[in-house]
N, C-alpha and C positions, 0 to 999 in steps of 0.2 A: 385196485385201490389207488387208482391215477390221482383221486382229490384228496388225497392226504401226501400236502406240503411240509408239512413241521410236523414233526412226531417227538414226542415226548417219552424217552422209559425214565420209568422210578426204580431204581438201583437195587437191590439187594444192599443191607444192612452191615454184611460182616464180609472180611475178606476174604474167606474162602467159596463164600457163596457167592461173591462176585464173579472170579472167577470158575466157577463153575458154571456162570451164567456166561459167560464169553462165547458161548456158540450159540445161543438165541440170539444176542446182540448181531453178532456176525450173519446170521441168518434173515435176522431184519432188513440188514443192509445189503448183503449180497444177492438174495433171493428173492425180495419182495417191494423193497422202497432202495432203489438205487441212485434215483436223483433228488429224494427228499431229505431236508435237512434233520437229522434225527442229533437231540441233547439229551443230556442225561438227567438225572435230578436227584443227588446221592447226599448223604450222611456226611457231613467233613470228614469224619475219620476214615473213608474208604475214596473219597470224591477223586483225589492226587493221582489214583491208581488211571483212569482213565485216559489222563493226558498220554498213557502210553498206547490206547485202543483206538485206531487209526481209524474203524469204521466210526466212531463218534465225532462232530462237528464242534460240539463244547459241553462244557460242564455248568452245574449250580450246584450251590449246596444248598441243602433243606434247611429251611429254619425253623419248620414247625409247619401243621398246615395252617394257619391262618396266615402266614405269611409267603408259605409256598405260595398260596390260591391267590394271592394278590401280585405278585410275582410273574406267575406262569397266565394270568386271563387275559383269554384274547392273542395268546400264542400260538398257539399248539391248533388243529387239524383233529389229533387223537392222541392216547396216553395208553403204552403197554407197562401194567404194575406188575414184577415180574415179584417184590414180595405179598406173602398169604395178608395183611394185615388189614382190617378195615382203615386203622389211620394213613395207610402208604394210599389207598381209594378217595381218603378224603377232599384232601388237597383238589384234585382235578374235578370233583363231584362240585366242590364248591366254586370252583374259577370257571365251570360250565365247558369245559374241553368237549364235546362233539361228542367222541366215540372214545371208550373209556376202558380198556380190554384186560381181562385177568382172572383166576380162579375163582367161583364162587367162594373164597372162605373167609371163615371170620363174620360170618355171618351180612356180609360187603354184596351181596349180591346185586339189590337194590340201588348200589350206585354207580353199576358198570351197566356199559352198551351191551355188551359181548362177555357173556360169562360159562364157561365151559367149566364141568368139574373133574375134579383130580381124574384119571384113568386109571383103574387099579393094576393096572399091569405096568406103570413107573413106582408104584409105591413099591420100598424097600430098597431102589435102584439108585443109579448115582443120580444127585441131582443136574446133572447133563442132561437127561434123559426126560427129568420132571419140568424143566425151563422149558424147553422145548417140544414137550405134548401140550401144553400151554397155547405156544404160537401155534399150532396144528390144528386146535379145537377152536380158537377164534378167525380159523379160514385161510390159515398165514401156510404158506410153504417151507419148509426146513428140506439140509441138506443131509445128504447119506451118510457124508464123512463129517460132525461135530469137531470145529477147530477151535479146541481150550488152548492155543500157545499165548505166549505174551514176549513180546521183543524188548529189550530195556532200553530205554533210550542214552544213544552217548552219554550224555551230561548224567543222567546215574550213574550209568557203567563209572565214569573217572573218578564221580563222588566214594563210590563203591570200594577201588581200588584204592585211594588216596586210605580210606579209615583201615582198609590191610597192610600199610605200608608196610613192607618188608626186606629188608636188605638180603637175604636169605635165597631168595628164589623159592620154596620150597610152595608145594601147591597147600592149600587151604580144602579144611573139612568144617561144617557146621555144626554147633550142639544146639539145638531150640527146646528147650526144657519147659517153659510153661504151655501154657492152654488156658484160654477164659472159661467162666463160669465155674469155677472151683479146684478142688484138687483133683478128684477123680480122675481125670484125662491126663493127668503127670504121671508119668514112670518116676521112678525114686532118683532123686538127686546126685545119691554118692554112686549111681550103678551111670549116668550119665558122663561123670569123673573117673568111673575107672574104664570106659570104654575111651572116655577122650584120649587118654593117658597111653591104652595100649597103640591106639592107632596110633597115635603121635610116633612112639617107639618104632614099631611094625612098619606099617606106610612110610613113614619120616615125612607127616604131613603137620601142618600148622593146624591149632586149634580155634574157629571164633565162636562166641557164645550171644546168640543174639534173641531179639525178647523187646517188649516195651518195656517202658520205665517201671512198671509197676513187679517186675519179674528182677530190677537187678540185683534185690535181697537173693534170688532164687541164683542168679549166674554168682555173686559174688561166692557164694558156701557152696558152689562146686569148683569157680577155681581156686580153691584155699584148700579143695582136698585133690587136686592135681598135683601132680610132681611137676610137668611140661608147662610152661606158663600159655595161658589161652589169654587171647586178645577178647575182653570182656564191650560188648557192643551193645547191651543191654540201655534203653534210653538214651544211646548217643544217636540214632539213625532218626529221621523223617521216614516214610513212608517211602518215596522215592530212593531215600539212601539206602531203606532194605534193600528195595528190591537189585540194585546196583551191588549190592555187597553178595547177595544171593547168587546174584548171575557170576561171580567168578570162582564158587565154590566148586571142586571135585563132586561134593554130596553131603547132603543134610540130613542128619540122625534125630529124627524129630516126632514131636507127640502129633496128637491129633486136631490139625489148629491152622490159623491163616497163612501166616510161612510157610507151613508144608504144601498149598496150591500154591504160593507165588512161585516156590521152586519149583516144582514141577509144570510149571507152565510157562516156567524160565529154560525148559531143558535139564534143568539140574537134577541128578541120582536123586530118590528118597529112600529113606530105611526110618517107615514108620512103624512106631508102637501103637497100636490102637486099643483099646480096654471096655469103658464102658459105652462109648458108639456104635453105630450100625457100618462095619467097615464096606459094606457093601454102599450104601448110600453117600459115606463120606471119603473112603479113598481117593487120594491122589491122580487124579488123571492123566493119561498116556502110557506107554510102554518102559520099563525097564526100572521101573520099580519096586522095592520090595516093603510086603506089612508083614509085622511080627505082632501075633494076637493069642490068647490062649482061647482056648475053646471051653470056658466055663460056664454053668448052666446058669446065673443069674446077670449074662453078659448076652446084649448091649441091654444095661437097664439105664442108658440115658442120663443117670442121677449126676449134679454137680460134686456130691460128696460121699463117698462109700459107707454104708454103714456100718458095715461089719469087717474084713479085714484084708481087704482092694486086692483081691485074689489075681482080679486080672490084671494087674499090669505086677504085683510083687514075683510071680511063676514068670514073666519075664526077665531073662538070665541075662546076667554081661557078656557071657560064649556065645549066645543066641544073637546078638544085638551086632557083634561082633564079625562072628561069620558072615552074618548076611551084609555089610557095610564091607569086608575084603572081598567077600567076590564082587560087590559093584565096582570096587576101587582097581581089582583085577583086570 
């Protein structure tokens, strides 16, 4: 594919599927288009993340597609949309981009060059696996070993450490207590507070609590039921200053949600709860991580909100939660 100079991907939406997506991207670049300019074309709220992904040239943010399409025409060579959506197809469909590559769905078929559908042997798998049967079915090379890391850049890293100040020396552990789209994916708030509280004691580790703005009601009523005072980071960070604050944690005790990939692809331990997801689809990528999930019969049902009495993540214990964050700390 010599005559594709500009390449164009359309991002993934959320930040854990960005990063999940980090080995198709890299695959792009390493494997297949080595000398071509490849941009990205992402959501503001995830876009920041890339200035850290060395195989990309530059970034845009979306502003909708009638404005992406007017934006990107007459750029681009070709366009891999690595999310399912007909609107992520629109965009390129309308600004004429060449060759237009990505999953039949969404009913999008009609607006791609190149449209391969799901392979049922990724589905239920981690979406590592789904990004890149994607590039595979539109004629693209992938590599044997999928590299999800993420390196943070200096200038995070400092920002990072400057929001831990601590005269102390003592290393630093992470609480990430919420989850988007509802409560369901939350493990119970006072069981997040008395775990802080033990390890703090146990380990004699610092506590930080971090979270978007929309989560600091959630970090404020767990450290108010601490004894150890936790450094509350909820809404103070950028996206950049997460991921800076994440890279210098011990390990992050976390539900199932975008923080838990940036750790984990930061290097950093995870000890996640998982409940009503498909842990298999959505765990944390790489080695030396640990999920803590009950095996109940109306789990992973997906739902934003439990109906009945959020079996799977209340049968998750603070001993349980606990254990497994000392033997990683071990």
């Amino acid at each position: 594919m010599s005559d594709v100079n500009r390449l164009l991907v359309r991002a993934p939406n959320w930040i854990g599927d960005v990063v999940l997506s980090l080995p198709a991207v890299r695959d792009l670049r390493r494997r297949n288009f080595p000398d071509t300019r490849i941009e990205v074309l992402a959501r503001p709220s995830v876009a920041a993340l890339y200035a850290a992904v060395t195989e990309v040239d530059a970034v845009r943010e979306s502003r909708g597609a009638r404005a992406d399409a007017d934006a990107i025409r007459g750029a681009f060579d070709a366009a891999v949309l690595l999310p399912n959506s007909i609107g992520s197809a629109l965009a390129p469909w309308i600004a004429r981009i060449p060759e237009r590559w990505g999953y039949a769905t969404d009913g999008r078929g009609p607006l791609l060059t190149r449209r391969p559908r799901v392979p049922p042997e990724v589905r239920g798998w981690s979406e590592v696996y789904y990004y890149r049967a994607m590039l595979a079915g539109v004629g693209l090379e992938v590599s044997a070993s999928p590299d999800a890391s993420l390196g943070c850049p200096a200038e995070w890293s400092a920002n990072g450490r400057r929001l831990l100040e601590d005269e102390s020396g003592s290393p630093w552990i992470g609480l990430n207590p919420g989850a988007a789209f509802g409560t369901a994916k939350r493990w119970i708030p006072e069981r997040y507070a008395a775990v802080g509280d033990i390890l703090s004691r146990r380990a004699r580790v610092r506590v930080a609590i971090v979270g978007g703005p929309a989560e600091r009601p959630l970090a404020e009523r767990i450290a108010s039921g601490m004894r150890s005072r936790p450094r509350v980071l909820c809404g103070e960070t950028s996206l950049p200053d997460l991921v800076g604050v994440l890279s210098h944690l011990r390990l992050l005790i976390t539900n199932d949600s975008g923080p838990m990939h940036l750790a984990a692809a930061l290097g950093v331990p995870v000890v996640a709860i998982v409940g009503p997801t498909n842990w298999r689809e959505t765990a944390p990528w790489g080695p030396g991580h640990r999920l803590v999930h009950e095996p109940v019969d109306c789990a992973p049902c997906k739902l934003r909100e439990c109906p009945i009495d959020h079996r799977c993540m209340r049968r998750v214990t603070v001993d349980r939660v606990v254990e497994e964050a000392e033997a990683v700390l071990s």
